[in-house]
C-alpha positions as CSV (number, residue, x, y, z in Angstrom):
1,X,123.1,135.5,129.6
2,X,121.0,136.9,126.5
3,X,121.3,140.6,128.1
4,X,118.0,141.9,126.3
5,X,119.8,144.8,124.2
6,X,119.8,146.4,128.2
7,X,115.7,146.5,128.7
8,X,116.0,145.7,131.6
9,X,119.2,148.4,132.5
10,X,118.9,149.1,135.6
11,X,118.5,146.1,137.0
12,X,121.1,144.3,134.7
13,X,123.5,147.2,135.8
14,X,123.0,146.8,139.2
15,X,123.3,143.4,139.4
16,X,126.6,142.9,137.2
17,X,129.1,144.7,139.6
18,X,127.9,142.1,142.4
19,X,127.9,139.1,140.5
20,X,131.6,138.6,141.0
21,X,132.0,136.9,137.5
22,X,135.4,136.0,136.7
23,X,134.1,135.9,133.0
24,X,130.9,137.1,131.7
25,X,129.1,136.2,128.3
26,X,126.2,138.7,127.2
27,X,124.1,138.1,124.2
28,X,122.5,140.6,122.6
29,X,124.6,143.6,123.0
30,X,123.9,146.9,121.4
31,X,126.5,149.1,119.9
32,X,126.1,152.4,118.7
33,X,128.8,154.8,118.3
34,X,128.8,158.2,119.6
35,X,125.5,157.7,120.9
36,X,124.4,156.6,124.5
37,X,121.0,156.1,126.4
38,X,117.9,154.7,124.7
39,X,116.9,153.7,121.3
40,X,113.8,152.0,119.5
41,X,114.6,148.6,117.4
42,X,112.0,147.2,115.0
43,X,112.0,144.7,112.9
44,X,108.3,144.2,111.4
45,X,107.1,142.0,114.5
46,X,108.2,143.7,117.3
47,X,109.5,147.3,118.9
48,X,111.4,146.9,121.7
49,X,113.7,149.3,123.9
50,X,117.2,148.9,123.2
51,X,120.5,150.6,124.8
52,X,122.4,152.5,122.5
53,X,125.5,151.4,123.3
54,X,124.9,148.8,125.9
55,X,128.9,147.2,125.4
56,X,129.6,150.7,126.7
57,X,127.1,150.5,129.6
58,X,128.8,147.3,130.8
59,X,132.4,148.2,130.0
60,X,131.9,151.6,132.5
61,X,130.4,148.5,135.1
62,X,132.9,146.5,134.7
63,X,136.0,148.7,134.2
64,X,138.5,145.9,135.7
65,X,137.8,143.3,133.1
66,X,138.7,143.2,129.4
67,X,136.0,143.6,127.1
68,X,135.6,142.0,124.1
69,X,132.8,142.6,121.1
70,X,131.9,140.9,117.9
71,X,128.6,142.7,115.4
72,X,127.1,139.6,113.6
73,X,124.8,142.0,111.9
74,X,123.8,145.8,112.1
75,X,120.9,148.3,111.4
76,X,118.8,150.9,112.0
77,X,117.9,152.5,115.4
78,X,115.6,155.7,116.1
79,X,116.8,157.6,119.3
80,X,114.0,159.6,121.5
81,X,113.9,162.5,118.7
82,X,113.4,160.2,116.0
83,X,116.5,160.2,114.5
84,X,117.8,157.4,112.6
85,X,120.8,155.6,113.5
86,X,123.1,152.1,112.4
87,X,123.5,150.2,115.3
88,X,125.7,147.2,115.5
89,X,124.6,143.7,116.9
90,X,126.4,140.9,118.9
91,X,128.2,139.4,122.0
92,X,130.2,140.8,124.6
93,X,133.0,138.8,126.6
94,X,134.5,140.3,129.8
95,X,137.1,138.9,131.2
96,X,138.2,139.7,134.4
97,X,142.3,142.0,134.4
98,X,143.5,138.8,136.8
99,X,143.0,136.8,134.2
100,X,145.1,136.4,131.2
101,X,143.6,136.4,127.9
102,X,146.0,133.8,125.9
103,X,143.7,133.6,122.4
104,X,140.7,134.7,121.0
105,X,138.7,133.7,118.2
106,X,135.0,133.9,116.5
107,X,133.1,132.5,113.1
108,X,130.3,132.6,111.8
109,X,127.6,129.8,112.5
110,X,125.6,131.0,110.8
111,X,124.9,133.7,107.2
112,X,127.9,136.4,107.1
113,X,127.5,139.9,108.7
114,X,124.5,141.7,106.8
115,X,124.4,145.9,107.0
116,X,120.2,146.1,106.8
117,X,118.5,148.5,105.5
118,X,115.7,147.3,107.4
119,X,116.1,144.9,110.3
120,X,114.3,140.8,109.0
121,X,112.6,139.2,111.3
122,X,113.8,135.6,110.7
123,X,117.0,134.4,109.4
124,X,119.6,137.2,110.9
125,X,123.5,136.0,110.8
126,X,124.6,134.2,113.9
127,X,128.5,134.7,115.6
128,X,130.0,133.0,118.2
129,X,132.8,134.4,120.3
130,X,135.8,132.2,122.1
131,X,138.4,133.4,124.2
132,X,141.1,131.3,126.0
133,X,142.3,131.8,129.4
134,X,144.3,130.1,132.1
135,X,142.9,128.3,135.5
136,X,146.4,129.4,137.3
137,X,144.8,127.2,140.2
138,X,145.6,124.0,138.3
139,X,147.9,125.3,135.3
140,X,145.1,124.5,133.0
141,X,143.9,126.8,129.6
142,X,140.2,127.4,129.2
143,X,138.3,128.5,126.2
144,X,134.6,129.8,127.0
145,X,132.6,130.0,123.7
146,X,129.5,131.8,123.7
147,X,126.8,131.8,120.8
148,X,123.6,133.5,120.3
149,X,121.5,130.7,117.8
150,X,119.6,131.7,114.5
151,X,116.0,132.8,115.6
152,X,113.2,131.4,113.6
153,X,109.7,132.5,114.0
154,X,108.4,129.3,113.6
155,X,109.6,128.0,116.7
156,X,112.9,126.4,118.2
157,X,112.0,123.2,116.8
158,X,115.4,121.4,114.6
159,X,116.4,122.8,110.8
160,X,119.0,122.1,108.5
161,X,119.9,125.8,109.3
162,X,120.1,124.8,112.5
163,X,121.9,121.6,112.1
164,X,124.7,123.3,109.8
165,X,124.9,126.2,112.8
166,X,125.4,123.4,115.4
167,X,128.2,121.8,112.9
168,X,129.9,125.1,112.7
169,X,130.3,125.3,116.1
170,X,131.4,122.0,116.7
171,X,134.2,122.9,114.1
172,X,135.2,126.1,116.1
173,X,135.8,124.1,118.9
174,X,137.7,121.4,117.0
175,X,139.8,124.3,115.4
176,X,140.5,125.9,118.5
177,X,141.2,123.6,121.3
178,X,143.9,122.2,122.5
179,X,144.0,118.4,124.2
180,X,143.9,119.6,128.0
181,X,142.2,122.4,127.4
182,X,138.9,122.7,129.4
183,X,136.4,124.1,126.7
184,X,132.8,125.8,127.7
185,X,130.3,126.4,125.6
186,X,127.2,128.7,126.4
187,X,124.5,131.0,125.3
188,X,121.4,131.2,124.0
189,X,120.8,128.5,121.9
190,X,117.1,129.5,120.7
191,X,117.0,125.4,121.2
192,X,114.4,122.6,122.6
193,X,116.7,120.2,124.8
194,X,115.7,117.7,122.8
195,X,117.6,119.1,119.3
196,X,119.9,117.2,117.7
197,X,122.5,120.0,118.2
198,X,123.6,118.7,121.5
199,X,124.4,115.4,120.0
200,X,126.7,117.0,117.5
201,X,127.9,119.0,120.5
202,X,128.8,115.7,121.9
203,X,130.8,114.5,119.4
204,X,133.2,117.1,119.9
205,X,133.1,116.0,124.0
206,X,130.7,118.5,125.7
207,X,127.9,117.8,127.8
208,X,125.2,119.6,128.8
209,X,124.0,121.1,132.0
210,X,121.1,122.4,131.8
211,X,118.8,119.7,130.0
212,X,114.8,120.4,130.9
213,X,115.3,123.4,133.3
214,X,113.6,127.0,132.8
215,X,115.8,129.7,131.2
216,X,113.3,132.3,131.3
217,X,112.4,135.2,133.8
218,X,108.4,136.0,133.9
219,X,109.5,139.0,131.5
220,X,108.8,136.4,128.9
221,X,105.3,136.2,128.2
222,X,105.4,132.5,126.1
223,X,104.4,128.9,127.3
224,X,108.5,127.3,126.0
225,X,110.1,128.1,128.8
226,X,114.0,126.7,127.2
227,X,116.3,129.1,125.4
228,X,120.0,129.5,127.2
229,X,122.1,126.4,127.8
230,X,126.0,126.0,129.3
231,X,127.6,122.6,128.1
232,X,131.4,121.6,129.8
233,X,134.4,119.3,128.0
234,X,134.9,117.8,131.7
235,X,132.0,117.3,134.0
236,X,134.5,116.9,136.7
237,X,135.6,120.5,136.8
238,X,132.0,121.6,137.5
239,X,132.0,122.7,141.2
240,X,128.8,124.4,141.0
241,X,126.4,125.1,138.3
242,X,122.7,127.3,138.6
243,X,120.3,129.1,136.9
244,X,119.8,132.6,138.4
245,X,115.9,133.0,139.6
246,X,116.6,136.1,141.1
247,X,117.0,139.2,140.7
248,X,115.3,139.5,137.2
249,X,118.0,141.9,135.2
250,X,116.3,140.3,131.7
251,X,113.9,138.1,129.8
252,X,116.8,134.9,130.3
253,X,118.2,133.6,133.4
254,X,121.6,134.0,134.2
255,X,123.6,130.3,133.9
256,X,126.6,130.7,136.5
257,X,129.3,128.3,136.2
258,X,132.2,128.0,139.2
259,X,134.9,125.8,137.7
């Protein structure tokens, strides 16, 4: 779930303890050192309220799993005196202490971690995280990928940024997997279900689950209603598959996977 940089905190942290996720993948996750509660994030379109450390926030939620964070980019914050501070950008994996973690991996899809001086609006470097467990019910390794995708002001429609972000991906998977391994992929994609990314997706064996559904909460305010999607190597380890409605805890809907 795109986690909102924490807008939503209290509800998100009330709501994560319950969940009972084995594994959880959080987009947009705020990291500040030395410095907790709120901050202020602009970038020359919008202001929004941001955690200042929000991979701390869920860490102290979820202090039984392992936490995992990569920055794909970084830059300023002002904190409720005005004070200016360089907070770093990215995704959180926990993973939950009865599972083993057996790998973990992460590449750029796309640019290369950027310090700003000033967040851009458009065009902001992309990461995606895997990390590789084992299903000890079956004796089978799993690698859960998660990937936030490039935002583009224009819209979500298809790029050749976007098509060279969907290829990197592909590759990470390639790279990474091994030929039993179960491999899920998920995030927010920043995608129409339509885009050509899921057929390169394909070619690397994953299928998606979500195709046409709404991704959004009523927190978000425009009419494209498609943003977060989970694809699977093996349909046939898919025991149950939604997209959370309720509660609200951000502007996405939870995806929740039992394999």
């Amino acid at each position: 779930m795109n986690a909102w940089g924490g807008a939503l905190f209290d509800e998100l942290l009330a709501w994560l303890p319950c969940a009972g996720a084995d594994i959880a993948c959080l987009q947009e996750v705020t990291r500040t050192p030395g410095l907790t509660g709120w901050t202020r994030f602009e970038d020359g379109q919008r202001t929004l309220p941001q955690r200042a450390d929000l991979f701390d926030d869920v860490r102290r939620a979820l202090p039984r799993h392992q936490a995992t964070f990569v920055a794909s980019d970084s830059g300023p914050v002002h904190d409720s005196t005005g004070a200016r501070h360089r907070q770093d950008f990215g995704l959180a994996t926990l993973v939950g202490e009865h599972l083993p973690i057996i790998g973990v991996d992460s590449a750029f899809v796309h640019g290369q971690f950027v310090d700003h001086i000033e967040w851009t609006v458009g065009n902001r470097p992309r990461i995606a995280l895997a990390v590789r467990t084992v299903d000890r019910a079956v004796g089978r390794s799993v690698w859960v990928v998660q990937v936030h995708g490039l935002r583009d002001p224009i819209g979500k429609t298809d790029t050749p940024a976007r098509r060279r972000q969907a290829e990197r991906l592909a590759e990470l998977v390639r790279r990474t997997r091994e030929p039993h391994d179960l491999v899920i992929v998920c995030g927010d994609f920043n995608l129409l279900p339509e885009s050509e990314t899921f057929s390169v997706l394909a070619e690397v064996g994953l299928t998606d689950l979500v195709g046409m559904a709404d991704t959004r909460t009523s927190h978000y305010r425009k009419p494209v209603r498609h943003a977060s999607y989970m694809l699977v190597s093996d349909t046939t380890a898919v025991k149950r598959f939604e997209i959370m409605a309720e509660p609200e805890v951000s502007d996405h809907r939870a995806l929740i996977l039992d394999i």
